[in-house]
C-alpha positions as CSV (number, residue, x, y, z in Angstrom):
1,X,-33.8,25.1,-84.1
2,X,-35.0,26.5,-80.7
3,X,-33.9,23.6,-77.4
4,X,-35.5,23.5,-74.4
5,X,-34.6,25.5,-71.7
6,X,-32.7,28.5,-74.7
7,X,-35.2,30.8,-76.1
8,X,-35.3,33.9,-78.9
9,X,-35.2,37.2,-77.0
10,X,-37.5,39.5,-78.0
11,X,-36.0,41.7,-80.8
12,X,-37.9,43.2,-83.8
13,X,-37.4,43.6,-87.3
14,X,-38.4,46.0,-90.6
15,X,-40.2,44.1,-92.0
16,X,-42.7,41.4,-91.9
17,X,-41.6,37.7,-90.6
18,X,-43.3,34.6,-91.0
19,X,-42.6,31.5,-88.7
20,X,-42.8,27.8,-89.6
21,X,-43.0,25.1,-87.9
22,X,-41.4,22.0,-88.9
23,X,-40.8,19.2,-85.8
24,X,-40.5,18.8,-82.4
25,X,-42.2,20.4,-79.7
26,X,-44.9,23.2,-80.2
27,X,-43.4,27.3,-80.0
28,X,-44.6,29.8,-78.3
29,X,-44.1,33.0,-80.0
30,X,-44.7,36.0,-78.1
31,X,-45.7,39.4,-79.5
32,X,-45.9,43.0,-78.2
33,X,-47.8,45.7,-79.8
34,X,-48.9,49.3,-79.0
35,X,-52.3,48.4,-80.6
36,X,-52.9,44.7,-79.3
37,X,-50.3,44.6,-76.0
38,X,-49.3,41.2,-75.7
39,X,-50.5,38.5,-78.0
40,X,-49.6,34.3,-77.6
41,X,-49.3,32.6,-80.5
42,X,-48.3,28.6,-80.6
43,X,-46.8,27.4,-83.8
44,X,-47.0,23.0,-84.0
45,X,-49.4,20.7,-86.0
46,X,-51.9,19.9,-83.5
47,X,-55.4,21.4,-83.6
48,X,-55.1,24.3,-81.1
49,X,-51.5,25.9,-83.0
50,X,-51.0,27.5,-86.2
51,X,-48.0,25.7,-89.0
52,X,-47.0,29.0,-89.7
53,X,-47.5,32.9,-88.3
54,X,-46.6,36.3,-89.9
55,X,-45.1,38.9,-87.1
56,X,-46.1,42.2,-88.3
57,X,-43.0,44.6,-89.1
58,X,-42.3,46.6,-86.0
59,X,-43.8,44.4,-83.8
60,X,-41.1,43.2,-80.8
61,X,-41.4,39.4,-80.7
62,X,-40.1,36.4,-78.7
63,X,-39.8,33.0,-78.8
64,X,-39.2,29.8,-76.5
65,X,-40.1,26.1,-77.1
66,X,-43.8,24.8,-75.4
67,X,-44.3,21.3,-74.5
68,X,-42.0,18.2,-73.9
69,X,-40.0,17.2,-76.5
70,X,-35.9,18.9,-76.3
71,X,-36.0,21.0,-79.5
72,X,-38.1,23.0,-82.1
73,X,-37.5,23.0,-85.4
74,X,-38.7,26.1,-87.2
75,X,-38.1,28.2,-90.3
76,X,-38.4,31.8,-91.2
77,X,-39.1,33.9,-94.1
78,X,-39.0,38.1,-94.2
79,X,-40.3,40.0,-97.2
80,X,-39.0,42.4,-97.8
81,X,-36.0,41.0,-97.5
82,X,-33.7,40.7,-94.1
83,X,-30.6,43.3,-93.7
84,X,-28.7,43.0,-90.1
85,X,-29.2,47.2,-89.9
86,X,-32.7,46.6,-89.7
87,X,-32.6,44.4,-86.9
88,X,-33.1,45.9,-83.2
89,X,-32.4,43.5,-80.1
90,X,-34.6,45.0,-77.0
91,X,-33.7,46.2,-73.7
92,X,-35.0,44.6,-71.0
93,X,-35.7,47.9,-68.8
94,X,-37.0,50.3,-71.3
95,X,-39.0,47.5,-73.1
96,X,-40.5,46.4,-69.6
97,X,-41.8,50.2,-68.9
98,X,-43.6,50.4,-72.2
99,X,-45.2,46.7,-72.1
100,X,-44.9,45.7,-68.2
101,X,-45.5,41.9,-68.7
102,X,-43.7,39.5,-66.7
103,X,-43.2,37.4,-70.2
104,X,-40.6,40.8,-71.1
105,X,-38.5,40.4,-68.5
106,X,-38.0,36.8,-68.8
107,X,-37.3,36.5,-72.3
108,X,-35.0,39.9,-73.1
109,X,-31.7,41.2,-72.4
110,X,-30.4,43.0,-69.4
């Protein structure tokens, strides 16, 4: 569950992770690629958002809740499997040189 006002930093992963969304307020989940820069995606059950969303492996990815309800309620799956050693947490600095978005330094670690 993602409230408002907390958000997922961006971090990535090994492998592939698909989002669900379940209740609440829409998500924003925010992507950065070498190939695509920065990509928006909502997850909610209206007509303009997407129930569910697969982040690529490798791909740096953020999250925060869009709209005005308190909370988000959303799942995720990774295949292959998830293992904590394949788990990176970005740093805001060296992220923010290779994709200079305002979105990075909001939404990542000093």
């Amino acid at each position: 569950m993602l409230v408002k006002g907390n958000h997922s930093s961006f971090h990535r992963i090994k492998s592939d992770e698909t989002w669900h969304f379940y209740d609440g307020s829409p998500v924003t989940i925010w992507v950065l690629s070498e190939i695509d820069g920065l990509r928006e995606v909502t997850l909610g059950l209206d007509e303009e958002s997407f129930p569910q969303f697969t982040v690529p492996k490798g791909c740096w990815f953020a999250a925060e809740v869009k709209g005005d309800r308190d909370y988000s309620l959303v799942g995720c799956s990774v295949a292959p499997g998830f293992d904590f050693a394949d788990f990176e947490m970005a740093k805001r600095e060296s992220l923010y040189e290779k994709f200079p978005f305002e979105i990075v330094k909001r939404l990542s670690l000093p």
